[in-house]
C-alpha positions in Angstrom: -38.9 -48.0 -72.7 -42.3 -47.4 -70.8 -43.5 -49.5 -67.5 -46.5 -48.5 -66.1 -48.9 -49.6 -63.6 -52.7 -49.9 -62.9 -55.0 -51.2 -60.4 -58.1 -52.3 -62.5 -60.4 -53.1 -59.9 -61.3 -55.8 -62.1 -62.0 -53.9 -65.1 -65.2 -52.6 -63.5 -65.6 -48.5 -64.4 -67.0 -46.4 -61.7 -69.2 -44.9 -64.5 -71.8 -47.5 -65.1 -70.6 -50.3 -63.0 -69.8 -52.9 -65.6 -66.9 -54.5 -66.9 -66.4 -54.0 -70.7 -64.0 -56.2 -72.2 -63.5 -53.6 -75.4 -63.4 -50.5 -73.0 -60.7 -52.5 -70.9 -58.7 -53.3 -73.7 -58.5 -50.3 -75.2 -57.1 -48.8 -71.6 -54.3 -51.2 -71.8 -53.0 -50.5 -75.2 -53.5 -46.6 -74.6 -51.3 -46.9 -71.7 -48.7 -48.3 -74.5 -46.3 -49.7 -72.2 -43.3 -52.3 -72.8 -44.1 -53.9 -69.0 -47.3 -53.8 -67.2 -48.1 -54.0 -63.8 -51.7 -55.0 -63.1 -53.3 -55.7 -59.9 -57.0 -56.6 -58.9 -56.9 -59.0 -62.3 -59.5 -61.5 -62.2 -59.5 -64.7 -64.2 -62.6 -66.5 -65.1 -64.9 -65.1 -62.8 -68.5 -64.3 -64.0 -68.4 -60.8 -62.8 -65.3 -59.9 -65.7 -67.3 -62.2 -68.5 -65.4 -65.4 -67.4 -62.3 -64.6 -69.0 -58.8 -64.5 -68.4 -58.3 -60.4 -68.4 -54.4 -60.8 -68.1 -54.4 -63.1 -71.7 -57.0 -60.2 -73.2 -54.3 -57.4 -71.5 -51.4 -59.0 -73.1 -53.4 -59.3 -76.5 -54.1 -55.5 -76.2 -50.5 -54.4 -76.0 -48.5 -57.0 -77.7 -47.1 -58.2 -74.3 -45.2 -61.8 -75.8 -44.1 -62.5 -71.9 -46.4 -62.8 -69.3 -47.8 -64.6 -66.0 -50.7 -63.9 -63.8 -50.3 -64.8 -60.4 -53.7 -66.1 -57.9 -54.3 -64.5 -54.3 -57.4 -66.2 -54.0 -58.7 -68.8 -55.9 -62.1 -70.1 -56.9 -65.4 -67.6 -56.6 -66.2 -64.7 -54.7 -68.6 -65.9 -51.9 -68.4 -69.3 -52.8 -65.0 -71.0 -53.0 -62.9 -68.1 -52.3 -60.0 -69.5 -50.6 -56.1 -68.7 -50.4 -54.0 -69.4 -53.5 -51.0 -71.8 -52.8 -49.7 -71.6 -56.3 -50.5 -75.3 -57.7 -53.9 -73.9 -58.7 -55.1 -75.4 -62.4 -54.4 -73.1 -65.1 -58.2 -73.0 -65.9 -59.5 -72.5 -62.9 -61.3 -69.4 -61.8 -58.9 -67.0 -59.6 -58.2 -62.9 -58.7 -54.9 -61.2 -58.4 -51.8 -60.0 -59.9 -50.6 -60.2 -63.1 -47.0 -58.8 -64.8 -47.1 -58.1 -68.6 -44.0 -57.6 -71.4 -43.0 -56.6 -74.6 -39.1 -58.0 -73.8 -38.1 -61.4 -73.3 -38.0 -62.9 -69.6 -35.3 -64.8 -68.6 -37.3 -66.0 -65.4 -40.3 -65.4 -62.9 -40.0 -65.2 -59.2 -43.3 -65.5 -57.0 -43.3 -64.2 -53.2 -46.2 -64.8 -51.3 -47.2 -62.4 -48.3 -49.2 -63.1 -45.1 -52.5 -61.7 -44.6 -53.4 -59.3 -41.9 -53.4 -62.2 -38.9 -56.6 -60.9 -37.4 -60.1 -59.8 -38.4 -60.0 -56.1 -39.1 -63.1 -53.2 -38.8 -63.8 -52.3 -42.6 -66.7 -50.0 -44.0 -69.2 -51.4 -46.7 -71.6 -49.1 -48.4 -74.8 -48.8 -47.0 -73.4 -50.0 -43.6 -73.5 -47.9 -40.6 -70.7 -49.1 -38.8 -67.6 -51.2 -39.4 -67.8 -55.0 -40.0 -64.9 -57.1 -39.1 -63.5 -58.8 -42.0 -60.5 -61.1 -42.8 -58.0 -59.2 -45.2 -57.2 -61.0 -48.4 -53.6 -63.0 -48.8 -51.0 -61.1 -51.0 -48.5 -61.9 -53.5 -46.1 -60.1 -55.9 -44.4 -61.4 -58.8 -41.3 -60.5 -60.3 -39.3 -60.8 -63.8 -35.9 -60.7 -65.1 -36.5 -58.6 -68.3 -33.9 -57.9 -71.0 -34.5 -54.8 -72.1 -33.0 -52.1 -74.8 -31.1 -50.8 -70.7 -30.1 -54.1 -70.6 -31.1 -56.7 -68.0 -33.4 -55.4 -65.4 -35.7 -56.5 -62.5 -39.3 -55.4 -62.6 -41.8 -56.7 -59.6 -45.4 -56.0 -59.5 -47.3 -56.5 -55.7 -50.6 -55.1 -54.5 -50.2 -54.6 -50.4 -52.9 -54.5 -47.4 -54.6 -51.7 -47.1 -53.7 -52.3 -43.1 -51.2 -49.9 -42.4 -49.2 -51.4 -39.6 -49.2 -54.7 -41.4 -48.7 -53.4 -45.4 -44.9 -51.8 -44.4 -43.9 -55.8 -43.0 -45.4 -56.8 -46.5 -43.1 -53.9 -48.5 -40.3 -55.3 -46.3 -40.7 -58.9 -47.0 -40.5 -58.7 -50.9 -37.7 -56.0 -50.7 -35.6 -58.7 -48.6 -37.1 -61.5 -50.6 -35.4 -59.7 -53.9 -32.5 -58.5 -52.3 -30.2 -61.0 -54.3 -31.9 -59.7 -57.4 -30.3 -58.4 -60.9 -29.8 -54.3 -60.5 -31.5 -52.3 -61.5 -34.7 -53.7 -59.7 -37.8 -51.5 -60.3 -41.1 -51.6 -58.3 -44.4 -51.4 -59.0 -47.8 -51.6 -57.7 -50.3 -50.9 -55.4 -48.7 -50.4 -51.8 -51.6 -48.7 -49.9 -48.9 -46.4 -48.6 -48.2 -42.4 -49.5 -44.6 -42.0 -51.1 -42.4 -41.1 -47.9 -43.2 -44.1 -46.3 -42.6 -46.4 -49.6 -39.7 -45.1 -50.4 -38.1 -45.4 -46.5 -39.5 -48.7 -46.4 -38.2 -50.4 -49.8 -35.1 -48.1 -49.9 -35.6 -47.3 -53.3 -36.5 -43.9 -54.9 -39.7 -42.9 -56.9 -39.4 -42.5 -60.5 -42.7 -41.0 -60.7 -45.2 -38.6 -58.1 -48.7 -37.9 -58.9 -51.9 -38.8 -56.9 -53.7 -41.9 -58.0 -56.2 -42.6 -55.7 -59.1 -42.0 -56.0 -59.5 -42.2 -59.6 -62.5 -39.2 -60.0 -60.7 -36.6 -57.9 -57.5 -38.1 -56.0 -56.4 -37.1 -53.2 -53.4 -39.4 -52.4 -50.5 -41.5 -54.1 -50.9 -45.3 -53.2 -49.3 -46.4 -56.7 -46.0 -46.4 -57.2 -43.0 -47.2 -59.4 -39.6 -47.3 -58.0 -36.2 -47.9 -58.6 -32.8 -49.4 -56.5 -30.1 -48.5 -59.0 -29.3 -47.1 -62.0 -30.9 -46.0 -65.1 -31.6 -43.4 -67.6 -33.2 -40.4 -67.2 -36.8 -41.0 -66.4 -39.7 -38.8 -66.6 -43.2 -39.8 -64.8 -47.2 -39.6 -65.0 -50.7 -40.0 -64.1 -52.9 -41.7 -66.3 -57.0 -41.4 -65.9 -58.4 -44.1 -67.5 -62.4 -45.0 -68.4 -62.5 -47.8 -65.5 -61.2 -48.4 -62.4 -60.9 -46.8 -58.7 -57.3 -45.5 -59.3 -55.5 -44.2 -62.1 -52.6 -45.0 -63.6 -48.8 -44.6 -62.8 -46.8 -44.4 -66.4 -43.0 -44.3 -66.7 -40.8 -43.3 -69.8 -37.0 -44.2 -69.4 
């Protein structure tokens, strides 16, 4: 069985700036995995060809199971707003998305506060920090029957606000407590491995720096693992878009 996850950045490559849908879907069937974890997914926004990148994801890999879940919803400078979770199906909307080859028994959704305050980020071509509103956050989780049996697999994308992402990491640990073992993790945390791991209680199954994607210099991504199961062996995947590469998992 292979899990992997990958922050897409929308399916934009850092080589020529555009999102092509071919070049995207190739990535996700070369990453051949039985359940995906996607984050930065965008659905129907003009920048990604209006489409819905987590059905053209799960077309790419044979995925039979899965469900995108909105952060924001509506356009990017327009009617971006926070996603509640009663958005229309067809509407336009950015986030998270979890992806499988096995049959789910059920779907679990835990939504994060944002960052409560404005915080100083960097833009290109700026020359000093603007304050910004952080984005809300969300992860989404899955009770997956798989040839290990029943397992819990969670995808979530974190603040990159450090002394707000770890109350995030703690929130859907203790929202998933009651959970089916063994409960793997996956996702963008913003976070190196030490702190991930003391702050989930749960042990990496893979190490490798992700981030970023041309010559990385630290491990945001992770994948890991309260419980039991077989042995596993871990990589890093570079991939022809994105701003982070990919975390890939063989059990």
């Amino acid at each position: 069985m292979r899990l992997a996850t990958f922050n897409i950045l929308h399916g934009r490559s850092q080589s020529d700036d555009r999102v092509d849908l071919d070049r995207f879907a190739g990535a996700v069937a070369s990453l051949d995995a039985d359940v995906l974890a996607l984050q930065e997914v965008d659905r129907y926004q003009s920048r990604s060809s209006e489409v819905d990148l987590t059905a053209l994801a799960a077309e790419a890999m044979g995925a039979s199971e899965h469900r995108f879940v909105a952060a924001l919803a509506g356009v990017p400078g327009a009617t971006w707003m926070a996603a509640v979770g009663d958005e229309q199906p067809d509407s336009a909307a950015y986030g998270i998305a979890l992806l499988s080859r096995c049959p789910v028994r059920a779907w679990h959704t835990v939504r994060l506060a944002p960052v409560p305050v404005r915080v100083p980020m960097m833009f290109s071509g700026s020359r000093r920090p603007e304050l910004v509103r952080d984005e809300p956050r969300v992860a989404v989780a899955a009770t997956v029957e798989t040839p290990h049996g029943v397992i819990t697999v969670a995808n979530v994308h974190l603040t990159f606000v450090e002394w707000w992402n770890g109350r995030q990491l703690a929130r859907v640990r203790d929202s998933l407590s009651g959970a089916d073992r063994p409960f793997v993790l996956m996702g963008d945390l913003n976070m190196g491995p030490e702190r991930a791991a003391r702050i989930s209680r749960m042990r990496p199954l893979v190490s490798g720096l992700t981030f970023p994607a041309g010559s990385p210099r630290e491990q945001l991504d992770h994948v890991l693992l309260d419980g039991d199961l077989p042995p596993a062996t871990g990589r890093v995947v570079e991939l022809p878009l994105s701003d982070h590469r990919a975390l890939v998992v063989d059990i």
